[in-house]
C-alpha positions in Angstrom: 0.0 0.0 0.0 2.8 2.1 0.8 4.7 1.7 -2.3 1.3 2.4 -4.4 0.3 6.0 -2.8 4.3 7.4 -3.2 3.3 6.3 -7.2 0.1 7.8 -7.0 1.4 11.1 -5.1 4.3 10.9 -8.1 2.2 11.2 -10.7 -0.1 13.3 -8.9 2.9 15.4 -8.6 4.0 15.2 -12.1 0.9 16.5 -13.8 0.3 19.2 -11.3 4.1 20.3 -12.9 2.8 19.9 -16.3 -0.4 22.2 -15.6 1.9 24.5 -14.0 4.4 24.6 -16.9 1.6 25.2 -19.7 0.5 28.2 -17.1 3.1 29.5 -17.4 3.8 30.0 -21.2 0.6 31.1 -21.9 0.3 34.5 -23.4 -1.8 36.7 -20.9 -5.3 37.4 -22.1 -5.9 40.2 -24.2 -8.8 42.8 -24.1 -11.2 43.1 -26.4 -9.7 43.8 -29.7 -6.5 44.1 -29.2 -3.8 43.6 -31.8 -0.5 43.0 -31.8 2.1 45.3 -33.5 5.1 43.9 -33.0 5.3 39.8 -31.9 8.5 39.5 -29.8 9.7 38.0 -26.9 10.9 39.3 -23.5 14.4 38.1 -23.9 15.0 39.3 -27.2 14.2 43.1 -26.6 17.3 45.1 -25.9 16.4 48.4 -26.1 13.4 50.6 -26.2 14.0 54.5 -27.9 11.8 57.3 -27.5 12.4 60.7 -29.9 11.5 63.7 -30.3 12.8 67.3 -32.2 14.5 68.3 -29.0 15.3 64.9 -27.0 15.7 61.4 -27.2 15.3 58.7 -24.0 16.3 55.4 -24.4 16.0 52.0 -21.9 18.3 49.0 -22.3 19.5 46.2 -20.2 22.8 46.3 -18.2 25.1 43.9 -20.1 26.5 42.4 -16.9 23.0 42.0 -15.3 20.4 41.3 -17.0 17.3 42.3 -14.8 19.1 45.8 -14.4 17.2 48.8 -16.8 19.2 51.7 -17.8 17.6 54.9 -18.9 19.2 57.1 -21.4 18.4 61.1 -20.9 19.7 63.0 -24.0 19.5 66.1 -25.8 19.3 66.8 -30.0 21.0 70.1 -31.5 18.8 72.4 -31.8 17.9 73.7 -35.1 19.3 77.0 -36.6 16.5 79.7 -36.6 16.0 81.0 -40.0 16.7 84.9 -40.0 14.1 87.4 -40.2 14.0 88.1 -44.0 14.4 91.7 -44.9 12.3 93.6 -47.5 13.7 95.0 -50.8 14.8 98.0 -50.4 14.7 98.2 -54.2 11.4 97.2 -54.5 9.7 100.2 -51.8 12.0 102.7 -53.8 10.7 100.9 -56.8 7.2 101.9 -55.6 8.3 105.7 -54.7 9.4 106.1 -57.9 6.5 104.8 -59.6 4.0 106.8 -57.3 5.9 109.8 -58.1 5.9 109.1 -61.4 2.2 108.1 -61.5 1.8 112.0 -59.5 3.4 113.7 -62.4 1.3 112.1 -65.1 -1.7 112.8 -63.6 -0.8 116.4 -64.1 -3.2 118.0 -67.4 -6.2 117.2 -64.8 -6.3 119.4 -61.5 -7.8 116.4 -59.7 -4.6 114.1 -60.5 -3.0 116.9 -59.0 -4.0 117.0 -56.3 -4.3 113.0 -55.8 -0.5 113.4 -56.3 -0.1 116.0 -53.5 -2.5 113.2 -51.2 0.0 110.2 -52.1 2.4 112.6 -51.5 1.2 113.5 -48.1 0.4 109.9 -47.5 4.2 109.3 -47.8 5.1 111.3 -45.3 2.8 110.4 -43.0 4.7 107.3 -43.4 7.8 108.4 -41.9 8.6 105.8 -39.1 9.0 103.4 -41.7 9.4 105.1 -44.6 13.3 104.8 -46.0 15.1 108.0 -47.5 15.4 106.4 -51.0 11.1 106.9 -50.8 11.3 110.2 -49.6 13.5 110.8 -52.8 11.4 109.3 -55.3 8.5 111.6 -53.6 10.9 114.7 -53.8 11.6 114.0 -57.4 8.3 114.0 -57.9 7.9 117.5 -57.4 9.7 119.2 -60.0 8.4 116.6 -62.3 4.4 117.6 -61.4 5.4 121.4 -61.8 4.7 122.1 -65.2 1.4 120.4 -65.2 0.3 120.7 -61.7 -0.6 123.8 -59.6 2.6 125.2 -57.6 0.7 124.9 -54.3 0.5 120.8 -54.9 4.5 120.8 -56.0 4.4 122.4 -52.8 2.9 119.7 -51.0 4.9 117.6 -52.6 8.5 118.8 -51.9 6.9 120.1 -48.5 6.1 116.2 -47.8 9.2 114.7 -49.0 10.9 117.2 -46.7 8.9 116.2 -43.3 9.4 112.4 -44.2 13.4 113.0 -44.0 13.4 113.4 -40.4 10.8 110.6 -39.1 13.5 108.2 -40.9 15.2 105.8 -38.4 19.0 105.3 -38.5 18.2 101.4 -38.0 15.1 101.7 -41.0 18.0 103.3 -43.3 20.9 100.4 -42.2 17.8 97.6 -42.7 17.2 99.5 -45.7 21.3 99.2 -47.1 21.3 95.7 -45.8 17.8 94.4 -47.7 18.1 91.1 -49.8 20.8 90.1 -47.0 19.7 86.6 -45.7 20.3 87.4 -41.7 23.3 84.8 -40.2 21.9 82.6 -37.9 23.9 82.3 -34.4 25.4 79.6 -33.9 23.7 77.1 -31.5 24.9 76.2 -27.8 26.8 72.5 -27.4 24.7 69.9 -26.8 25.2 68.0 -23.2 26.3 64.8 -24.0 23.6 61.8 -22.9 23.1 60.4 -19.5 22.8 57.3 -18.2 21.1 56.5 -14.9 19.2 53.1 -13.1 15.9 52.6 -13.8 13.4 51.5 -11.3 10.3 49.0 -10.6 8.4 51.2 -13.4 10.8 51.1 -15.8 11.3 47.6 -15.4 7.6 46.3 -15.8 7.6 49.5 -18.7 10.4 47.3 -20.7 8.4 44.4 -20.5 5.4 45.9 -21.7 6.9 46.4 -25.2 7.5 43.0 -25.6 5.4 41.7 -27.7 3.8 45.3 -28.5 0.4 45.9 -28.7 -2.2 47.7 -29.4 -6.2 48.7 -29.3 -6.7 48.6 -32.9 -5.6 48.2 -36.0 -6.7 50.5 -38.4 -4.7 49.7 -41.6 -2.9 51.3 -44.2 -4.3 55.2 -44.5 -4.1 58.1 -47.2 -2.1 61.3 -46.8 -5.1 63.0 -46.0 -5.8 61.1 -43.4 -2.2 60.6 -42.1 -2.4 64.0 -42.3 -5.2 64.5 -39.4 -4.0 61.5 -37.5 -0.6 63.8 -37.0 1.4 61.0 -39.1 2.6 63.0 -42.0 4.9 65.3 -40.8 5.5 64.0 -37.3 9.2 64.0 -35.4 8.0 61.7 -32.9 9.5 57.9 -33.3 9.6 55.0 -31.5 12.8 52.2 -32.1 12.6 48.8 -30.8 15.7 46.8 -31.0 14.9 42.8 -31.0 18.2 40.5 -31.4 20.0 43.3 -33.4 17.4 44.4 -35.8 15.5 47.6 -35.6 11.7 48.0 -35.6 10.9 51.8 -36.0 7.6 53.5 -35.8 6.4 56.8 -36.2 4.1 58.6 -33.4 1.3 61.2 -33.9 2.4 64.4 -33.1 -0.9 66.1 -32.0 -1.2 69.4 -32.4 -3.1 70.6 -28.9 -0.1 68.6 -26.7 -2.8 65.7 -26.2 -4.1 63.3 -28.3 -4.6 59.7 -29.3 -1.4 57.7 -29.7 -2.1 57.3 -33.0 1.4 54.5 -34.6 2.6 53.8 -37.6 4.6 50.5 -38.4 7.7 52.2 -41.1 8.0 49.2 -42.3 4.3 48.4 -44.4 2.6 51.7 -43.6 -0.1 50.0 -40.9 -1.5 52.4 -38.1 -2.2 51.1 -35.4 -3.7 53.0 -32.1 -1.8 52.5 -28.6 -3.2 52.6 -25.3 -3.2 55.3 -23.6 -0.8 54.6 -20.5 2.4 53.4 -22.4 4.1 56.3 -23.6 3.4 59.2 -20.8 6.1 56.6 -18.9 8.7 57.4 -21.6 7.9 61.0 -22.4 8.5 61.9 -18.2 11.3 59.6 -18.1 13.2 61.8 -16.2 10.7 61.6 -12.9 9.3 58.6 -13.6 11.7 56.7 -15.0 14.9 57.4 -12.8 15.6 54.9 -9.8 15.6 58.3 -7.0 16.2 55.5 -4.1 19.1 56.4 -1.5 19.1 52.4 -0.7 18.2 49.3 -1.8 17.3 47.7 1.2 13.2 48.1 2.9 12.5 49.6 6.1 12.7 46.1 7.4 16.0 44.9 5.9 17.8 46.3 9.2 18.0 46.1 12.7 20.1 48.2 14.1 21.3 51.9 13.4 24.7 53.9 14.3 23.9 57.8 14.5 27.7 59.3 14.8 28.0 63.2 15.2 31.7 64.7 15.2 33.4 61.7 17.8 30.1 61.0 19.6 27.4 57.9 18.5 24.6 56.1 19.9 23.5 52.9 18.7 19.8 52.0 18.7 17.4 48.7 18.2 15.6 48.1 15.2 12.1 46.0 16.4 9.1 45.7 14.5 7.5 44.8 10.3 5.7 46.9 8.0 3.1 47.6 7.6 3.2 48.3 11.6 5.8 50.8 12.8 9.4 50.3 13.3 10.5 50.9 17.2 13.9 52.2 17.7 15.2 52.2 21.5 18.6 52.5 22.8 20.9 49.5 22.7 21.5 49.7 26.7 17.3 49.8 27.1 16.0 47.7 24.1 12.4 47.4 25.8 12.3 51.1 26.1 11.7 52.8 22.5 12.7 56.4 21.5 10.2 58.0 19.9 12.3 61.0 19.2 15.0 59.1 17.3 12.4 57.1 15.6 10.6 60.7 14.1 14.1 61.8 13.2 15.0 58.8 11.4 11.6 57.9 9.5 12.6 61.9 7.7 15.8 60.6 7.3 14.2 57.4 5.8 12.2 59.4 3.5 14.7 61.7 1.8 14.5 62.0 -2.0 17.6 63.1 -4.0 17.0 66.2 -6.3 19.7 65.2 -8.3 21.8 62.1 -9.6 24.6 61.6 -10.7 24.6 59.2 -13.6 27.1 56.5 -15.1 30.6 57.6 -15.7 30.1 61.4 -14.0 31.7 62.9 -11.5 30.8 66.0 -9.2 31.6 69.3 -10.1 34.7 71.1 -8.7 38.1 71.5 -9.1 
């Protein structure tokens, strides 16, 4: 009887292995709908890239240990700014001439006259951004309207070129010399050069999540138009998975509000897919979200005992107690008697948060 129950409990043993096993590799269900982009395994995912115009983020695995994710802050040069394109100097004087010239043909009829003396007027109302070579072709325009105009209109005229003079500006005449001049763009500040710093728990489930990629629907291959008002035309948003060497790439919707359905676009046949909704925020506040900010490693309950040391004095106290009920310091000469003082002090202690890290490879600043 003996030797029968071990068999039975054996084999009992093995299938409840087997169930286990088949548990395990099976793919976790989906919601309704779901597609998937990108069919890949855990294992084979190396790194995960995030771009933008301005910055880039990137997660990989730490060569030497594999469960380790490292997170990639970096900037792109920025773009050189177009210069402000000047007007044609040639052109406005272009335009005096011609108005003067239009002032002096109108002369055999008193009402072109004095149309010429208005346009004349009107040019030197004009003056804070009129240029001198207008208030020439408006002067010119005088002598020109004398022999067919009424001398109280040259009047105007020459009378309006001469109060346009001073409401010139010494920058309107330089902008005015230097028109058709393409301004020189400065040149831009150095880039920082990229930083690498541990990821925590988030980014670690984040990693997996990409692997296979999925997403809420599958909407096919689209027209310009539409890829248009998706955001996918002209986007500089793009998404890189690298799987066992090879690349994946994907463009992202670049809405035009700042919010917006993460609309995707497989590079590689044209498909657009759309994600859900809590995958990328993770990447695109990598820098708070992403960023292991921990001062340990350790939980509150992976100690039991702490050294405070000030200058050459110290006291040692007791660690007792688990989470999720409090921890109880008390001095090592009176372990039953906790100190509620140094416990206060040392949960703030506990709870610091590092504003800044220093990432892989950097060194403080100084001398």
């Amino acid at each position: 009887m003996k030797a029968r129950d071990v068999a039975v409990q054996g084999v009992l043993a093995g299938v409840a292995l087997v169930a286990a096993f088949f548990v395990w590799q099976r793919e976790p269900s989906r919601a309704p709908g779901e597609v998937t982009v990108e069919d890949a395994q855990v294992r084979s995912l190396e790194r995960i890239r995030y771009e933008d115009e301005t910055r880039f983020v990137e997660l990989f695995r730490d060569a030497q240990d594999r469960e380790a994710i490292w997170v990639v802050l970096g900037n792109k040069p920025a773009k050189p700014n177009a210069g402000p394109v000047a007007t044609d100097a040639g052109v406005l004087s272009g335009d005096a001439g011609a108005v003067a010239r239009a002032a002096s043909d109108a002369g055999p009829s008193g009402s072109g006259t004095r149309d010429a003396g208005a346009v004349a007027s009107a040019a030197s109302d004009a003056g804070p951004r009129g240029r001198t070579s207008d208030a020439t072709g408006v002067a010119s325009a005088a002598p020109d309207a004398g022999p067919r105009g009424r001398p109280s209109d040259a009047a105007a005229i020459a009378s309006a070129a001469s109060d346009a003079g001073p409401r010139v500006r010494p920058s309107d005449a330089a902008a005015a010399s230097d028109a058709g001049t393409p301004a020189i763009a400065g040149t831009p500040a150095p880039v920082p050069p990229p930083r690498e710093l541990r990821g925590n728990d988030v980014a670690q489930k984040l990693f997996a999540r990409f692997a296979p990629l999925r997403a809420q629907r599958e909407l096919g291959v689209l027209e310009a138009q539409k890829l248009e008002e998706l955001g996918l035309a002209r986007t500089g948003r793009l998404l890189t998975l690298t799987l066992d060497g090879a690349q994946k790439v994907f463009r992202l919707a670049a809405p035009a509000s700042g919010w917006g359905p993460p609309y995707l676009q497989r590079v590689a046949d044209g498909q657009v897919f759309l994600l859900g909704p809590s995958l990328l925020p993770d990447l695109e506040a990598a820098a708070s979200r992403l960023v292991d900010r921990r001062m340990h490693t350790f939980d509150v309950d992976g100690f039991d005992r702490v050294v405070i040391t000030s200058g050459a004095t110290s006291r040692a106290f007791v660690a007792s107690g688990k989470p999720p009920g409090a921890v109880q310091l008390a001095p090592v000469e009176t372990p039953t008697a906790p100190d509620d003082f140094a416990r206060n002090w040392h949960d703030r202690v506990w709870r610091l948060t590092p504003v800044e890290l220093l990432g892989r490879g950097e060194s403080p600043p100084g001398p």
